[in-house]
ZAVO-477064 format. One record per residue (C-alpha): residue number from 1; residue in three letters; x negated, y, z negated. Coordinates in nm, 4 decimals. Layout:
! ZAVO-477064
<r pos="NUM" code="ALA" px="X" py="Y" pz="Z"/>
...
//
This chain:
! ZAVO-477064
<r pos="1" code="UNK" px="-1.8586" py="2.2407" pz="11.6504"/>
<r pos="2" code="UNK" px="-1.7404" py="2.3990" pz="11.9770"/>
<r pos="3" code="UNK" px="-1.3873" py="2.3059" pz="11.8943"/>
<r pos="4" code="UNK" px="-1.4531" py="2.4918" pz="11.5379"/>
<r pos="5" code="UNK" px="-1.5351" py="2.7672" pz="11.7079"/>
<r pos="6" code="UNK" px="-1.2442" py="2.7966" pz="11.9514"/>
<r pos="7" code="UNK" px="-1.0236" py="2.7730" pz="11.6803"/>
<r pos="8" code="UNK" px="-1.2160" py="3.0624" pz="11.4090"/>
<r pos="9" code="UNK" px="-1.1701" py="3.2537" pz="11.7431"/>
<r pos="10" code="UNK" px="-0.8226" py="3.2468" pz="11.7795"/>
<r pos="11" code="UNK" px="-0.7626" py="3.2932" pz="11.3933"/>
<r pos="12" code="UNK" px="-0.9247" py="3.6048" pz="11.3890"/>
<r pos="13" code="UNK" px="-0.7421" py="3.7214" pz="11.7003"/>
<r pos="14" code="UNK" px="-0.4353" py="3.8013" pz="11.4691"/>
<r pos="15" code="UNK" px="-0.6424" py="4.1333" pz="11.2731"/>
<r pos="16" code="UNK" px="-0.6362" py="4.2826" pz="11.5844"/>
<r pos="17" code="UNK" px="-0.2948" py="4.3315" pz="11.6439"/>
<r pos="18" code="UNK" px="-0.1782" py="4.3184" pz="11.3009"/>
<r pos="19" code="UNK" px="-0.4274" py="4.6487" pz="11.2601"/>
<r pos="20" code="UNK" px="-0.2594" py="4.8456" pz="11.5426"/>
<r pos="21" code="UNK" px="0.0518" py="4.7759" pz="11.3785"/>
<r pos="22" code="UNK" px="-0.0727" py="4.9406" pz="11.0644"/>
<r pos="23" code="UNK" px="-0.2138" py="5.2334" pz="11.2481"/>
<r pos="24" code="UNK" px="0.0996" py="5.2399" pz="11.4259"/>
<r pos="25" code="UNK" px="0.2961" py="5.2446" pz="11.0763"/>
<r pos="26" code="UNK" px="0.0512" py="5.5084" pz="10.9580"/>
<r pos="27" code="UNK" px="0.1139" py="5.7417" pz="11.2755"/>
<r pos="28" code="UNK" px="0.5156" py="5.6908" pz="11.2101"/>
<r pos="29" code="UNK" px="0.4769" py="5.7995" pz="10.8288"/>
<r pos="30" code="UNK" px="0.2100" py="6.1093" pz="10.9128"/>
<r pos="31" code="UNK" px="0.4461" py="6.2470" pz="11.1140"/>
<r pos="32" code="UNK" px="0.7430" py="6.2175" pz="10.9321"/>
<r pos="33" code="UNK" px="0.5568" py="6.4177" pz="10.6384"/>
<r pos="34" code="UNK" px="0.4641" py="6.6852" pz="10.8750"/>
<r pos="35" code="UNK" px="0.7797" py="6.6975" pz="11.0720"/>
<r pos="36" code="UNK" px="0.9251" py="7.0029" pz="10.8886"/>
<r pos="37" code="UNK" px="0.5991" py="7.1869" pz="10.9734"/>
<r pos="38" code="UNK" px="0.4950" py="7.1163" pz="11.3302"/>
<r pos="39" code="UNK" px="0.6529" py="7.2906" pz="11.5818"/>
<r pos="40" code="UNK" px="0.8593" py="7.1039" pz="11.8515"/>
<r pos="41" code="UNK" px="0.6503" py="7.2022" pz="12.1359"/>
<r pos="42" code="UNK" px="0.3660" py="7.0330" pz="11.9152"/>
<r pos="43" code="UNK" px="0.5938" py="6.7439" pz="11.8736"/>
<r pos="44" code="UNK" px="0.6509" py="6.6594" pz="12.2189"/>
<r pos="45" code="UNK" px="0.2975" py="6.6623" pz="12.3082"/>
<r pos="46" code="UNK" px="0.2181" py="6.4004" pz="12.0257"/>
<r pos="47" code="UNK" px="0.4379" py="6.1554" pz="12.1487"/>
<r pos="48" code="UNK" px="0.3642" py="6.2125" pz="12.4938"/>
<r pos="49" code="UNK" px="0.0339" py="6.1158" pz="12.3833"/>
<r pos="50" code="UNK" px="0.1657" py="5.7933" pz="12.2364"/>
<r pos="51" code="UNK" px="0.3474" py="5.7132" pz="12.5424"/>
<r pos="52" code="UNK" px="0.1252" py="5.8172" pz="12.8394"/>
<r pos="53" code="UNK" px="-0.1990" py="5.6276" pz="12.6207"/>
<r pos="54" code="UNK" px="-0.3031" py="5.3163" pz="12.6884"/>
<r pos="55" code="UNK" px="-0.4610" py="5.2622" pz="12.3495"/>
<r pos="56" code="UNK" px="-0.3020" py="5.3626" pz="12.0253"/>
<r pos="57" code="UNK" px="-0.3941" py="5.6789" pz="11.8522"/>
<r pos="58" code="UNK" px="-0.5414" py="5.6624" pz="11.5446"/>
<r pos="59" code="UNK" px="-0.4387" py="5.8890" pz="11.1962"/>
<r pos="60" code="UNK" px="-0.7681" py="6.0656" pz="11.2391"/>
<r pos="61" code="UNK" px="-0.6968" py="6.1729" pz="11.5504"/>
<r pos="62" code="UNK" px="-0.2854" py="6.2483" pz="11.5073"/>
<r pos="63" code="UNK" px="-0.4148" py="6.4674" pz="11.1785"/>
<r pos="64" code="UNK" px="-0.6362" py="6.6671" pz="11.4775"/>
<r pos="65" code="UNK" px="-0.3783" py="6.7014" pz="11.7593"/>
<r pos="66" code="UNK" px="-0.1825" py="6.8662" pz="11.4901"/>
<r pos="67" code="UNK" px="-0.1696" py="7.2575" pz="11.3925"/>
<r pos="68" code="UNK" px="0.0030" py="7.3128" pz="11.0416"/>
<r pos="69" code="UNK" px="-0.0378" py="7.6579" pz="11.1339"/>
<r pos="70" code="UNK" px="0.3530" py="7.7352" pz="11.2444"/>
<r pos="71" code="UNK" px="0.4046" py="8.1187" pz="11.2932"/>
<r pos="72" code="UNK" px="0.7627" py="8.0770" pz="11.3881"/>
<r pos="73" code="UNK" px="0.8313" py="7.8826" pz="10.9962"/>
<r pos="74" code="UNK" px="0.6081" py="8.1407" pz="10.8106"/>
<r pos="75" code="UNK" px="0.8120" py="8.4655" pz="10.9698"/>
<r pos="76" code="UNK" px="1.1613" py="8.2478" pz="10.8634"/>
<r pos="77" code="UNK" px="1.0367" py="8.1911" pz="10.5357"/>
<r pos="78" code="UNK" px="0.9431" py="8.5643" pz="10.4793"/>
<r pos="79" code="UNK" px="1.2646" py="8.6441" pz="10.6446"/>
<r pos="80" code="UNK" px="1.4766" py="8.4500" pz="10.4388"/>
<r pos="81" code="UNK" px="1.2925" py="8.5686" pz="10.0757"/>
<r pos="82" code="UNK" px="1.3510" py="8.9336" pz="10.2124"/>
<r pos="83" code="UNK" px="1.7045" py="8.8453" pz="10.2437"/>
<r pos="84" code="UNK" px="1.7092" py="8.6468" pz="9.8888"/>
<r pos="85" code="UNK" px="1.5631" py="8.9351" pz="9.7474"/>
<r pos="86" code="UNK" px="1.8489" py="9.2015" pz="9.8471"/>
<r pos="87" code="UNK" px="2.0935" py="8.9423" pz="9.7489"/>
<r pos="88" code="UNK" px="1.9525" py="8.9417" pz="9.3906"/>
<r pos="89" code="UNK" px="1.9594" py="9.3198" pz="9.4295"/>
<r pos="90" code="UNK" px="2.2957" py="9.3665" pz="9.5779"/>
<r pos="91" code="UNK" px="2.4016" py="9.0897" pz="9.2740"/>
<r pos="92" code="UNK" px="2.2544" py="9.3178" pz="9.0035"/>
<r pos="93" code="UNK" px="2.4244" py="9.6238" pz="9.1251"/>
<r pos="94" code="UNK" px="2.7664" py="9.4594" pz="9.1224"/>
<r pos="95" code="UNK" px="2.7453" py="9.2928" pz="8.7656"/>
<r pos="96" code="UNK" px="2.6881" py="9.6197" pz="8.6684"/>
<r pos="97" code="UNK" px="2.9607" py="9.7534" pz="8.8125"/>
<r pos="98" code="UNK" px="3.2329" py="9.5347" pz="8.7236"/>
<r pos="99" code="UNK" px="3.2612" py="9.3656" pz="9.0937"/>
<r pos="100" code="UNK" px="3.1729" py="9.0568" pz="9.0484"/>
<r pos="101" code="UNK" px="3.4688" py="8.9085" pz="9.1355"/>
<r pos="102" code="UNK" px="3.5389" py="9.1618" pz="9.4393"/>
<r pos="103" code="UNK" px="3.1945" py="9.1862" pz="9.6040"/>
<r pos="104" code="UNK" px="3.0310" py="8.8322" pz="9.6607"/>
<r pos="105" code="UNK" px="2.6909" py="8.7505" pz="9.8749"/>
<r pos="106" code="UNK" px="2.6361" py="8.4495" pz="10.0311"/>
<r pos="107" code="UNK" px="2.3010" py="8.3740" pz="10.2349"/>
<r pos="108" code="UNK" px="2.3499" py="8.0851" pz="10.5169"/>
<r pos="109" code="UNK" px="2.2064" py="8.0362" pz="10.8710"/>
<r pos="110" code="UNK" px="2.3444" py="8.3573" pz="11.0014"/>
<r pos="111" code="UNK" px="2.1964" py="8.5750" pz="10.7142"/>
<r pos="112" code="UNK" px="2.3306" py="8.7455" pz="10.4136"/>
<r pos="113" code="UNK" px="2.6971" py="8.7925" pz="10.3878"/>
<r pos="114" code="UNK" px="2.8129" py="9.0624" pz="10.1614"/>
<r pos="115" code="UNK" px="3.1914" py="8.9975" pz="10.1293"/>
<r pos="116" code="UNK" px="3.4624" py="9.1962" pz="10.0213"/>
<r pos="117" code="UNK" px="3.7798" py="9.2085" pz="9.9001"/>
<r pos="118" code="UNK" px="4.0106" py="9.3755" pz="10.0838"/>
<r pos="119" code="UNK" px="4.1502" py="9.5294" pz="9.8012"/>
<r pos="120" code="UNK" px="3.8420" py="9.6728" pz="9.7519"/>
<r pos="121" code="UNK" px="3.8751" py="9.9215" pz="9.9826"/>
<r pos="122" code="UNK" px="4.2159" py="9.9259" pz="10.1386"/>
<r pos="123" code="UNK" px="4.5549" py="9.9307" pz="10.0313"/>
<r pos="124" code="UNK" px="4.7850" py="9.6857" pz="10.1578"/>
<r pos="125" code="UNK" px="4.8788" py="9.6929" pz="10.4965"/>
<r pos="126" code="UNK" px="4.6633" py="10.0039" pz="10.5425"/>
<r pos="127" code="UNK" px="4.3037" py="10.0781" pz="10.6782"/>
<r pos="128" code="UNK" px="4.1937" py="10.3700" pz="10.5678"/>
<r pos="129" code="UNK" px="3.9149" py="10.3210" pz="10.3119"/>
<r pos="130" code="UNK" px="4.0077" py="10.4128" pz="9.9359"/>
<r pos="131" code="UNK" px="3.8324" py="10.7573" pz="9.8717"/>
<r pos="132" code="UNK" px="3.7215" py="10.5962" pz="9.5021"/>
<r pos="133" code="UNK" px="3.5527" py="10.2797" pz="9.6965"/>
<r pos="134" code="UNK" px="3.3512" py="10.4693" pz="9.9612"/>
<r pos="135" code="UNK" px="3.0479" py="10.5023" pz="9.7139"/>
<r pos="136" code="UNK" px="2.9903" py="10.0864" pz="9.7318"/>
<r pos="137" code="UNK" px="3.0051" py="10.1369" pz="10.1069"/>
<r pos="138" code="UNK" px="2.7510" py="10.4038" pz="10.0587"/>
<r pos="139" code="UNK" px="2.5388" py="10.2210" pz="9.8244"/>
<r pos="140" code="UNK" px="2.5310" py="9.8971" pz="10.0804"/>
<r pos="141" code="UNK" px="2.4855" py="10.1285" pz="10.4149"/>
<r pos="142" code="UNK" px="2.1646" py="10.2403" pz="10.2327"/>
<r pos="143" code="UNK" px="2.0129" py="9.9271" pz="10.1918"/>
<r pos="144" code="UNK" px="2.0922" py="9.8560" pz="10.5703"/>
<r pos="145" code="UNK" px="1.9320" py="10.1051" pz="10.6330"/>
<r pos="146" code="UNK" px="1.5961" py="10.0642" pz="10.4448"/>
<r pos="147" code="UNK" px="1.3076" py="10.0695" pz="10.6717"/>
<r pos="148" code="UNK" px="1.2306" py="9.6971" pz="10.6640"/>
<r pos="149" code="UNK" px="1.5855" py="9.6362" pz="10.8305"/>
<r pos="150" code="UNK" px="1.6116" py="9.8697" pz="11.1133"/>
<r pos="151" code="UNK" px="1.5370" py="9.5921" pz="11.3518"/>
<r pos="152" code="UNK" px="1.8183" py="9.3836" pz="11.2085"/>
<r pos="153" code="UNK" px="2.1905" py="9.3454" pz="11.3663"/>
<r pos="154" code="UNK" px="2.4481" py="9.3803" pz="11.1497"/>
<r pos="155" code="UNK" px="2.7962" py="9.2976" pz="11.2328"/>
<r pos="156" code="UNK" px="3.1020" py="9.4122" pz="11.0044"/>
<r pos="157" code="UNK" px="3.4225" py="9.1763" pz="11.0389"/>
<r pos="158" code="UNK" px="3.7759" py="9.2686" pz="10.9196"/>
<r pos="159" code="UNK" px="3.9770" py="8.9310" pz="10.8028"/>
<r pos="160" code="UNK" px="4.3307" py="8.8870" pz="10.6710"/>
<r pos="161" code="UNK" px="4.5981" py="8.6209" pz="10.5482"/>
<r pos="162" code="UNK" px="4.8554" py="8.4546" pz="10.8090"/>
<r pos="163" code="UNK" px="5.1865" py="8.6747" pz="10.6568"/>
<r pos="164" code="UNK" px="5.3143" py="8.8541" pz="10.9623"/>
<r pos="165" code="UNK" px="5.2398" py="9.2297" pz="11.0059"/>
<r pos="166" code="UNK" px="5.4654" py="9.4061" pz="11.2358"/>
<r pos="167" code="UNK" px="5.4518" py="9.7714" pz="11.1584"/>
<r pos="168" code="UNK" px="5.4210" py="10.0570" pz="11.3737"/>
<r pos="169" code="UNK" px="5.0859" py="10.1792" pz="11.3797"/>
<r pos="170" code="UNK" px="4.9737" py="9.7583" pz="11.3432"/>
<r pos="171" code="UNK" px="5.1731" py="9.5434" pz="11.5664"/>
<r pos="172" code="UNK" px="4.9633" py="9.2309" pz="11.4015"/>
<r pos="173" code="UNK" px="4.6828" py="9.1245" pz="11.1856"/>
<r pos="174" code="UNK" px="4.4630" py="9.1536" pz="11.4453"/>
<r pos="175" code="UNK" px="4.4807" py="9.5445" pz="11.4882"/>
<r pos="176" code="UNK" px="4.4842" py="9.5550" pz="11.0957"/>
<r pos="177" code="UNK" px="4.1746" py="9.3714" pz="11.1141"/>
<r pos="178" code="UNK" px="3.9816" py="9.5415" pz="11.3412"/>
<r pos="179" code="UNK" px="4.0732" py="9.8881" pz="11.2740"/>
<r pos="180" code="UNK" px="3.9450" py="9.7966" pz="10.9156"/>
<r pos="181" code="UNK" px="3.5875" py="9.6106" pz="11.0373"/>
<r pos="182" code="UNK" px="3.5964" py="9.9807" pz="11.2755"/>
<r pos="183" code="UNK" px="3.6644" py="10.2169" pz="10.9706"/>
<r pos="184" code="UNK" px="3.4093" py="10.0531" pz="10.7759"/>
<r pos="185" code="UNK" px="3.1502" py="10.0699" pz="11.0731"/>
<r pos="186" code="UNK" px="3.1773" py="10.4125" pz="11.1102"/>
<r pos="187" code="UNK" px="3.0979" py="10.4711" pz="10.7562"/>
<r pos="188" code="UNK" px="2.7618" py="10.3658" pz="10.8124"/>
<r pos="189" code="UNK" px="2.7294" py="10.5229" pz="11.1304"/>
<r pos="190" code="UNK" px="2.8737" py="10.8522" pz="11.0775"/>
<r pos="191" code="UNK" px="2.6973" py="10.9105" pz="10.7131"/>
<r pos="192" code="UNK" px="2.4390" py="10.6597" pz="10.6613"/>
<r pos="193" code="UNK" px="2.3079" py="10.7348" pz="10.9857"/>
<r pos="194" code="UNK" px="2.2837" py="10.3873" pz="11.0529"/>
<r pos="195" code="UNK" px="2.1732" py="10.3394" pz="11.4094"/>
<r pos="196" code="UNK" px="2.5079" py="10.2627" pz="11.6375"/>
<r pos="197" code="UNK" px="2.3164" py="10.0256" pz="11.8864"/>
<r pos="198" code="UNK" px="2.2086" py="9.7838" pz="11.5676"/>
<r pos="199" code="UNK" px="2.5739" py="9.7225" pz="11.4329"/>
<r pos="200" code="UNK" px="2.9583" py="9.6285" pz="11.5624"/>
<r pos="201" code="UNK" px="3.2668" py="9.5421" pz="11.4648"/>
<r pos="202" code="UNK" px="3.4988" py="9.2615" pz="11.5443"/>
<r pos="203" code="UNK" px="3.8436" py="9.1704" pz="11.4092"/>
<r pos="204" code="UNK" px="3.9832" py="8.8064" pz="11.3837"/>
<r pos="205" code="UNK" px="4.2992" py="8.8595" pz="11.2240"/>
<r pos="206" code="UNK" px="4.4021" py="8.5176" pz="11.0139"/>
<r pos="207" code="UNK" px="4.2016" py="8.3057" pz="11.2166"/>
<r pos="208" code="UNK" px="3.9344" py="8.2646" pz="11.0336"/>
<r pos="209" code="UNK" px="4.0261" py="8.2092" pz="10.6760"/>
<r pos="210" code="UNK" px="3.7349" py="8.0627" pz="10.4299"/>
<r pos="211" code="UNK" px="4.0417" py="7.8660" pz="10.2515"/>
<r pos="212" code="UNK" px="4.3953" py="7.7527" pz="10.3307"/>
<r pos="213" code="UNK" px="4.7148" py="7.9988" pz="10.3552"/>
<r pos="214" code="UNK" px="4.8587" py="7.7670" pz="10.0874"/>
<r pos="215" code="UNK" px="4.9442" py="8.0082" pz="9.8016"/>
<r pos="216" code="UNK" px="4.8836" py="8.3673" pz="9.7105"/>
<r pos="217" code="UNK" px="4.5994" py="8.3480" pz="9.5005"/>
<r pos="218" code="UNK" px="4.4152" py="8.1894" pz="9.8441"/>
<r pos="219" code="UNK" px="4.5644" py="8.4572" pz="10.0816"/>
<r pos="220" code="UNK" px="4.4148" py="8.7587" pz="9.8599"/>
<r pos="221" code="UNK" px="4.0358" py="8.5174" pz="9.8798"/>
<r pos="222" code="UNK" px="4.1146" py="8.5357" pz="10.2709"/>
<r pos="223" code="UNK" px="4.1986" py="8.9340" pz="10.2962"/>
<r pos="224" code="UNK" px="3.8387" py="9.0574" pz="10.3399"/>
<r pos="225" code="UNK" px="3.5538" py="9.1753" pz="10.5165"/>
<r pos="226" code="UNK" px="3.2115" py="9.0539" pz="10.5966"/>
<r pos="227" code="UNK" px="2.9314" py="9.2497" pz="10.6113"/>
<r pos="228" code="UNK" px="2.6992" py="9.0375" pz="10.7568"/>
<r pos="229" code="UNK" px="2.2769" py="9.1133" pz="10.8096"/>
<r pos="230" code="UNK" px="2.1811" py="8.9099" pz="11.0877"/>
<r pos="231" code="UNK" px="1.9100" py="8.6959" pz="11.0656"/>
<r pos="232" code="UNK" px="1.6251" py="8.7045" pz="11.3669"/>
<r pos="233" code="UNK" px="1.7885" py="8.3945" pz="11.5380"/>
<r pos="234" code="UNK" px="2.1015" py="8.4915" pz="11.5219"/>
<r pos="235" code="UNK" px="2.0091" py="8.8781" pz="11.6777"/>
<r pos="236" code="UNK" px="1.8581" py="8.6907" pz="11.9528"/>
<r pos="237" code="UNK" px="2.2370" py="8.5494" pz="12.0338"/>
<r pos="238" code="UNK" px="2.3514" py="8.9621" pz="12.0357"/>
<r pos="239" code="UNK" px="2.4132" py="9.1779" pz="12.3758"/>
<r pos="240" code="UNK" px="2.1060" py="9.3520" pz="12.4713"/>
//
């Protein structure tokens, strides 16, 4: 009997461990369904938990330590349906129009880029903006500055193809380039009345084309400029 015993003891020793690995799997699989919603700083202090504990945590108590409440993903989400939305709005206005292939809006982790053809508004190898084009720029300086936007950066950036400009009022593409970005910026300064502290203008010249300089159908899609509304991470990266 005794030796029956010893031995029923040890058997049953087994559920012990095998159950902590189960909580242990359960843990791993609870947080890897609510890793997209916890914050980091929540994060850290979960597995601190499971490292600095000399037991193991159970799913009850994970499921408590954790706030689904995440202030920082609900304000991104807003931000990036606010951003969605004047897409869709921008994307209405120039179907309408006839720009479709001209004006094009792209929302990624910067924010919305509203990009344009440098054709659009310039003639080639010139920077002043086409008298016939300024009502777009009008019509897009308005919705930057709506009400809901004022606290959003907004850079403008002037972008052109890698054939050599040497004239004399544009050494290179870079000058073309910026003075462009600059002409357009002042637009919305001078008579939007868009707030000169909450936008700039930079120039890259051929540097940073979105395809190759391979034919000329691909230099015309690299002859633009971006009109780009920040989103909140990205201001945070801006000059104060």
């Amino acid at each position: 009997m005794r030796r029956r015993n010893k031995s029923s003891s040890n058997g049953s020793n087994w559920l012990a461990t095998y159950s902590d690995l189960v909580t242990l799997l359960l843990c791993f699989f609870v947080l890897l369904f609510s890793f997209s919603t916890v914050d980091a700083k929540k994060f850290r202090e979960i597995m601190n938990s499971f490292q600095g504990s000399t037991g193991v945590l159970t799913g009850g108590q994970i499921l408590e330590e954790m706030d689904y409440d995440n202030p920082e993903a609900d304000e991104l989400e807003s931000e990036n349906e606010e951003l969605k939305e004047i897409k869709e709005y921008l994307e209405d206005y120039t179907s309408e129009n006839n720009l479709n292939d001209k004006v094009k809006m792209t929302l990624n982790e910067r924010g919305l880029i509203i990009r344009t053809m440098d054709n659009v508004f310039f003639d080639s190898g010139k920077a002043e903006i086409k008298p016939e084009s300024k009502e777009i720029l009008i019509f897009i300086g308005d919705i930057l500055n709506k009400e809901e936007l004022k606290e959003k950066q907004v850079k403008v950036e002037g972008h052109t193809d890698d054939v050599i400009i040497n004239s004399e009022k544009f050494p290179s593409n870079w000058e073309l380039s910026v003075i462009r970005a600059t002409n357009v910026l002042r637009l919305f300064v001078e008579q939007i009345g868009i707030s000169p502290d909450r936008i700039s203008a930079s120039g890259y010249g051929p540097n940073r084309p979105i395809v190759k300089n391979d034919n000329r159908v691909n230099r015309a899609r690299n002859r633009r400029v971006d009109i780009i509304i920040l989103k909140s991470e990205e201001n945070k990266l801006e000059p104060k």
